[in-house]
C-alpha positions as CSV (number, residue, x, y, z in Angstrom):
1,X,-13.3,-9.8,20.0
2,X,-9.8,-8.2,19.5
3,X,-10.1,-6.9,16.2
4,X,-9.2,-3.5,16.5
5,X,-7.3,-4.7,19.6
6,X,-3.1,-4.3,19.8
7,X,-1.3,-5.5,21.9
8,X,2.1,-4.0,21.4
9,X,4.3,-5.4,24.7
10,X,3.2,-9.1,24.0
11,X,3.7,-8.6,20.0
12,X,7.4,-7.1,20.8
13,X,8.2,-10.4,23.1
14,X,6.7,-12.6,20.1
15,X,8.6,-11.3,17.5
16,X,11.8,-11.1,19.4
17,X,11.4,-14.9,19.8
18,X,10.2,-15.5,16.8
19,X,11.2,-18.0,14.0
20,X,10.7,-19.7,10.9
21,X,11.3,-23.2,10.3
22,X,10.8,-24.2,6.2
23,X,9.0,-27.3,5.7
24,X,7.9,-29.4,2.5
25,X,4.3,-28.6,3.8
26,X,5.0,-25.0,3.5
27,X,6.9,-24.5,7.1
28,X,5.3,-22.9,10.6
29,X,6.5,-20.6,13.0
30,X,7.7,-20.8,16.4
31,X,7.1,-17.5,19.0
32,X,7.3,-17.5,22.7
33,X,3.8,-17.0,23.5
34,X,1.9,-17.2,27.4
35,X,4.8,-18.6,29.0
36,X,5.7,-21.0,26.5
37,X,7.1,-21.5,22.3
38,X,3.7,-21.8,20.6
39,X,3.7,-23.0,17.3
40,X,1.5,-21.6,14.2
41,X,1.4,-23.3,11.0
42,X,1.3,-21.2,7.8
43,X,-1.7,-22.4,6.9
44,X,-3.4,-20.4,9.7
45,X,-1.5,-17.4,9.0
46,X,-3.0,-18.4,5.3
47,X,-6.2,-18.8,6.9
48,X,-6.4,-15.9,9.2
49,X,-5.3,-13.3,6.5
50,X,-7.9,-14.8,4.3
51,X,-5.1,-15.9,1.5
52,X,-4.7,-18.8,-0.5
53,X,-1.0,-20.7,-0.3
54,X,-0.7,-20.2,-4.1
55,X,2.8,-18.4,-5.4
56,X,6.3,-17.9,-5.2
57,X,8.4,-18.2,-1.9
58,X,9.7,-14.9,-2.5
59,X,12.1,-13.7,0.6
60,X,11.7,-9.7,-0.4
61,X,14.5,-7.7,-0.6
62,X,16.3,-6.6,-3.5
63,X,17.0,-9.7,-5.5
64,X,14.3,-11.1,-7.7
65,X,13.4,-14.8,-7.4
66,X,15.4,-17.2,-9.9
67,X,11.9,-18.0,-11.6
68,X,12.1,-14.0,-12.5
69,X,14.8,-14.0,-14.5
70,X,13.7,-11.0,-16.8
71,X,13.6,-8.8,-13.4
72,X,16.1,-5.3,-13.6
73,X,15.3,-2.4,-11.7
74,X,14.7,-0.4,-14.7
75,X,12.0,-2.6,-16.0
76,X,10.8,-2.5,-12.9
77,X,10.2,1.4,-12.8
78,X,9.4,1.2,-16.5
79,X,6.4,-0.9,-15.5
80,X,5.4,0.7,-12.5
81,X,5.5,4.4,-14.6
82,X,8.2,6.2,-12.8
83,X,8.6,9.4,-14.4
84,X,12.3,10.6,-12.8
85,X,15.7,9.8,-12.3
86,X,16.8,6.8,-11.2
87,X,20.3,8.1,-9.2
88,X,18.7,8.6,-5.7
89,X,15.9,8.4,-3.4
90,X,13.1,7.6,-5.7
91,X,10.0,9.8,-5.2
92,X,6.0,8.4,-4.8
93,X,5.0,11.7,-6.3
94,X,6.6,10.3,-9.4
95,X,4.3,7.6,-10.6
96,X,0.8,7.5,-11.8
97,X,-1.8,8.1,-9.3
98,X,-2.8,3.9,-9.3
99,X,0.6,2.9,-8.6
100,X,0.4,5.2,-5.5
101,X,-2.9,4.2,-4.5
102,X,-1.1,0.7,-4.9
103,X,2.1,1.7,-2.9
104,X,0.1,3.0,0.1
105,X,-1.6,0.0,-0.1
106,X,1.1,-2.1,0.1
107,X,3.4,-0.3,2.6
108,X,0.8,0.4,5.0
109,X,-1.0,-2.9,4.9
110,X,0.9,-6.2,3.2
111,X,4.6,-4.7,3.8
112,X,4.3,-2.1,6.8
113,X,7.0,0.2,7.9
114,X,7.6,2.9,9.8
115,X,9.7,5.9,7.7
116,X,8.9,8.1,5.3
117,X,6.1,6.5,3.3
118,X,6.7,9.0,0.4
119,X,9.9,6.8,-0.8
120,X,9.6,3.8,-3.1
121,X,12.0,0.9,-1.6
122,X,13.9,-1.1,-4.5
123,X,11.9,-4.0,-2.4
124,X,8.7,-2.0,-3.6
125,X,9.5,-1.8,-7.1
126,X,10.1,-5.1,-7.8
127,X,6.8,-6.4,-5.5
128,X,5.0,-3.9,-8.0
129,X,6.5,-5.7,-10.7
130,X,5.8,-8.8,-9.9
131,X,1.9,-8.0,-9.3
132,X,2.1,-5.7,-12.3
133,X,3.1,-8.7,-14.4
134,X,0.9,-11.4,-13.0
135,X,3.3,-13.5,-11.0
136,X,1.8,-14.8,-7.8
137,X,3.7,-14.5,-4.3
138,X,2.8,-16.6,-1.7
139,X,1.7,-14.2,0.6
140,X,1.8,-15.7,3.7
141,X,5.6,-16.7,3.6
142,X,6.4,-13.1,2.6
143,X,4.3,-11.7,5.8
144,X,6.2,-13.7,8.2
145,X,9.8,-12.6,6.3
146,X,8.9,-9.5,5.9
147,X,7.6,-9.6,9.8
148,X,11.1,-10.7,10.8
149,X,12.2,-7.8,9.6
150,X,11.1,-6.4,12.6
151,X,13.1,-8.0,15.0
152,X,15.6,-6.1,17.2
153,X,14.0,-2.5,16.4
154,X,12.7,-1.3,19.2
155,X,12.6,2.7,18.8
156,X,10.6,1.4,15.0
157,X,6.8,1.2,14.8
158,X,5.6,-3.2,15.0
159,X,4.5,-4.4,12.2
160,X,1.2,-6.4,11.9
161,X,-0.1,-5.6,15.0
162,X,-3.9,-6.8,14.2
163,X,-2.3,-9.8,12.9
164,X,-0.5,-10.8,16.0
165,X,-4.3,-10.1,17.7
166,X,-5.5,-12.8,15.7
167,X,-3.2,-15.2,16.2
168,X,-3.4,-14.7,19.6
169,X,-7.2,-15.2,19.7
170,X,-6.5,-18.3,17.2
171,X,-4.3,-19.8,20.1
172,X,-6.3,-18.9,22.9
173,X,-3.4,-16.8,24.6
174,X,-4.5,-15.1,27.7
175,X,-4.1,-11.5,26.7
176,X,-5.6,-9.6,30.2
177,X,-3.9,-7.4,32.2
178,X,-1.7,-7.0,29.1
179,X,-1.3,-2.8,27.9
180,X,-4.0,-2.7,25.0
181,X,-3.4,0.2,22.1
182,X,-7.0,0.3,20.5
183,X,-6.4,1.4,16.7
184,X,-9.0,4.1,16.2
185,X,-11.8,2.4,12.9
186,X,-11.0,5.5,11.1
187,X,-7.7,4.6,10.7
188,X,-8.3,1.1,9.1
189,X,-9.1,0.1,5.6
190,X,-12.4,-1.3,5.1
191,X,-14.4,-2.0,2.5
192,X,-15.7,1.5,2.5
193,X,-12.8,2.9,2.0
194,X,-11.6,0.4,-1.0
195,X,-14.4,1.0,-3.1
196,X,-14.0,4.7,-2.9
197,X,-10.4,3.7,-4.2
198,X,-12.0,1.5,-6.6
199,X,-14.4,4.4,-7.7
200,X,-11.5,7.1,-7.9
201,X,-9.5,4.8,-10.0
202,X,-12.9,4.2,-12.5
203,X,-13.4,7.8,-12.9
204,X,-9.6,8.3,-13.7
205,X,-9.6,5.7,-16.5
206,X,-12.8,7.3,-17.9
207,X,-11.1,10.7,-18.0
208,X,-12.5,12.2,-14.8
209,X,-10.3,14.3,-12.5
210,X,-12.7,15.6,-9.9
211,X,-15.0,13.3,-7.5
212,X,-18.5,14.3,-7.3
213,X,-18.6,18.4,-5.1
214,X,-21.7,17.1,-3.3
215,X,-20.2,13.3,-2.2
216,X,-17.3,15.2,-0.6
217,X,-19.6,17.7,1.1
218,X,-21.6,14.7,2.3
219,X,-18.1,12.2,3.5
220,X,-17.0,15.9,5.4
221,X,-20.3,16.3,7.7
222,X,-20.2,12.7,7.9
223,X,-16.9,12.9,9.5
224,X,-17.3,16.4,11.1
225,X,-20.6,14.2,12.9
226,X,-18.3,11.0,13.9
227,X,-15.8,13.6,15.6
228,X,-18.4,15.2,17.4
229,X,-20.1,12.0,19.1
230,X,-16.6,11.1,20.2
231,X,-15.7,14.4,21.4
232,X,-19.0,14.6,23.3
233,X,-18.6,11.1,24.9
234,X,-20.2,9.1,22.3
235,X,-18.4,6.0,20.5
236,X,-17.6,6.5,17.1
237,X,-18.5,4.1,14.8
238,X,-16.3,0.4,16.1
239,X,-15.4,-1.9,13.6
240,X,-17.3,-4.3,14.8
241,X,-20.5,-2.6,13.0
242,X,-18.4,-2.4,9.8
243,X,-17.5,-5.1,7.2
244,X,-14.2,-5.5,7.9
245,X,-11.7,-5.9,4.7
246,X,-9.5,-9.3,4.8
247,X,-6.1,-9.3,3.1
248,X,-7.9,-11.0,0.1
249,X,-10.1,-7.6,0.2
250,X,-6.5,-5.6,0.0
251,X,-5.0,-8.0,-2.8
252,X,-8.8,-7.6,-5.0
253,X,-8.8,-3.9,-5.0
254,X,-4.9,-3.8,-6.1
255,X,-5.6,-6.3,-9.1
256,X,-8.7,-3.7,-9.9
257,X,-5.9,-1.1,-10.4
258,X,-3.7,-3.4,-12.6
259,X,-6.7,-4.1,-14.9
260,X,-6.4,0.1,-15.4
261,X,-3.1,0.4,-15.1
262,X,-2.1,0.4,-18.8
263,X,-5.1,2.6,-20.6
264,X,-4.5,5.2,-17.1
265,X,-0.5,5.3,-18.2
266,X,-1.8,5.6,-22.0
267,X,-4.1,8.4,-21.0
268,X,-1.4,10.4,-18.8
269,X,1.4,9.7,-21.7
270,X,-1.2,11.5,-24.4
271,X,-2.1,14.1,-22.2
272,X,1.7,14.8,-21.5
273,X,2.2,15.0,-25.2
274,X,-0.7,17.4,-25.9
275,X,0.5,19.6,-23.4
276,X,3.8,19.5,-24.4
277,X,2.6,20.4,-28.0
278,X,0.5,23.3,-26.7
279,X,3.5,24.8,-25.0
280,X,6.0,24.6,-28.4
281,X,3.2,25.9,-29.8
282,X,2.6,29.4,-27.5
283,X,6.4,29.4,-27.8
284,X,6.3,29.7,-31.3
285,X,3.6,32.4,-31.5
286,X,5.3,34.2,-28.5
287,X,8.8,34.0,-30.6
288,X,7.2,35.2,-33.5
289,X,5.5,38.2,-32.8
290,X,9.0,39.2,-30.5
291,X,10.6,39.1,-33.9
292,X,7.8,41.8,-35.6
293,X,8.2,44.0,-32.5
294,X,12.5,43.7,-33.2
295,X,11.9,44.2,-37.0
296,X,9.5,47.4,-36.2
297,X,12.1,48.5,-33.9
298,X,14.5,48.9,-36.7
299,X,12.9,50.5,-39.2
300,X,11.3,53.1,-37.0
301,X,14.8,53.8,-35.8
């Protein structure tokens, strides 16, 4: 199995070679693969990613597709809650705690990308958007453009390394001898770890800031226990012992956090406003009793 296998020398020789050719059926790609131009339909990408070959043919990049015609960038940061100024690099610590939940999803998953991950892309906005507002991409054409982008960078991290795994395994491409990169399980995004993002985005729709004291003391020794068995020799947990999440896994636990999306915003927008109430209203008090101290201090003088 090459699951958590990458294979990073072979993957930069694929996508160098790479390209798409745009069928009526939905199109294929052709990569230079084991001494020879293999060819993978995107049905198996479709299949391998465990998506459907529903949606939109959308390219990516900065343009909306022409069947989004009510797309503008400020509609798109309207609906994705962006709380700052539009001139500029445009800040994740800016938005509602779902839409960066969603953006990490997305950047380190369905559009990865070396950089600063702490920047939303105008690409990322309006891929928000379009989720946000229930159109459907197809998936698997936007992975391979988006994949393309790749091409040519060599001093940048390679994108959809685990993917490339697969679809070497798919074609039965003889992979020994080649320099293996083993992504550590801790580092992936299983189904452990999307239900904890499923649970944190419950408890913040119900009002709830803080998870659970004694869950965190208990996921801490858990770790502080997998760190030790590797330090003393021991594998840590591989994913092979793991359910394993599938891009349909990824896409579920985003559309769980545009079913809160609206009544989180509504919460963080009333909250806003109470505060902002409480403040004027400490101002006041503070501005009032300055004036009886001033008033005092002219009649005693």
């Amino acid at each position: 199995m090459m699951e958590n296998d990458y294979y990073p020398d072979l993957v930069s020789g694929s996508l160098s070679s790479l390209r798409f050719v745009g069928t009526t059926g939905g199109g294929y790609i052709e990569a230079y693969m084991d001494g020879r131009i293999r060819v993978i339909p995107l049905s198996a990408i479709a299949s391998l990613c465990n998506l459907s070959m529903d949606g939109v043919p959308f390219r990516g990049g900065l343009r909306a597709h022409d069947s989004w015609d009510d797309y503008s960038l400020q509609d798109g940061l309207a609906t994705i809650g962006y709380r700052g100024n539009i001139v500029g690099k445009l800040s994740i610590n800016l938005v509602p705690t779902d839409i960066r939940i969603l953006h990490y999803l997305l950047t380190y998953t369905i559009l990865p990308r070396g950089g600063n991950h702490g920047v939303i892309q105008h690409e990322d906005v309006l891929v928000m958007w379009a989720m946000l507002k229930g159109y459907k991409i197809y998936w698997p054409f936007f992975i391979i453009q988006h994949m393309l982008k790749f091409q040519g960078k060599a001093n940048k991290p390679i994108g959809y390394g685990p993917l490339w795994s697969k679809i070497y395994e798919y074609l039965g491409v003889d992979v020994q001898g080649a320099r293996k990169v083993v992504i550590d399980s801790r580092r992936c995004i299983d189904a452990t770890t999307i239900k904890q993002m499923r649970r944190q985005i419950e408890q913040q729709s119900q009002g709830v800031d803080e998870v659970d004291e004694e869950e965190n003391r208990l996921e801490e020794e858990e770790q502080a226990n997998q760190m030790g068995q590797e330090e003393e020799g021991q594998p840590g947990p591989s994913s092979s012992s793991q359910e394993q999440p599938s891009m349909r896994d990824i896409l579920q636990a985003i559309q769980t956090m545009e079913l809160n999306m609206n009544q989180r915003m509504d919460k963080v927008e009333k909250n806003q406003a109470r505060m902002l109430r409480k403040i004027r209203r400490v101002e006041a008090y503070t501005f009032d009793e300055d004036e009886a101290e001033d008033d005092d201090d002219d009649f005693w003088s």
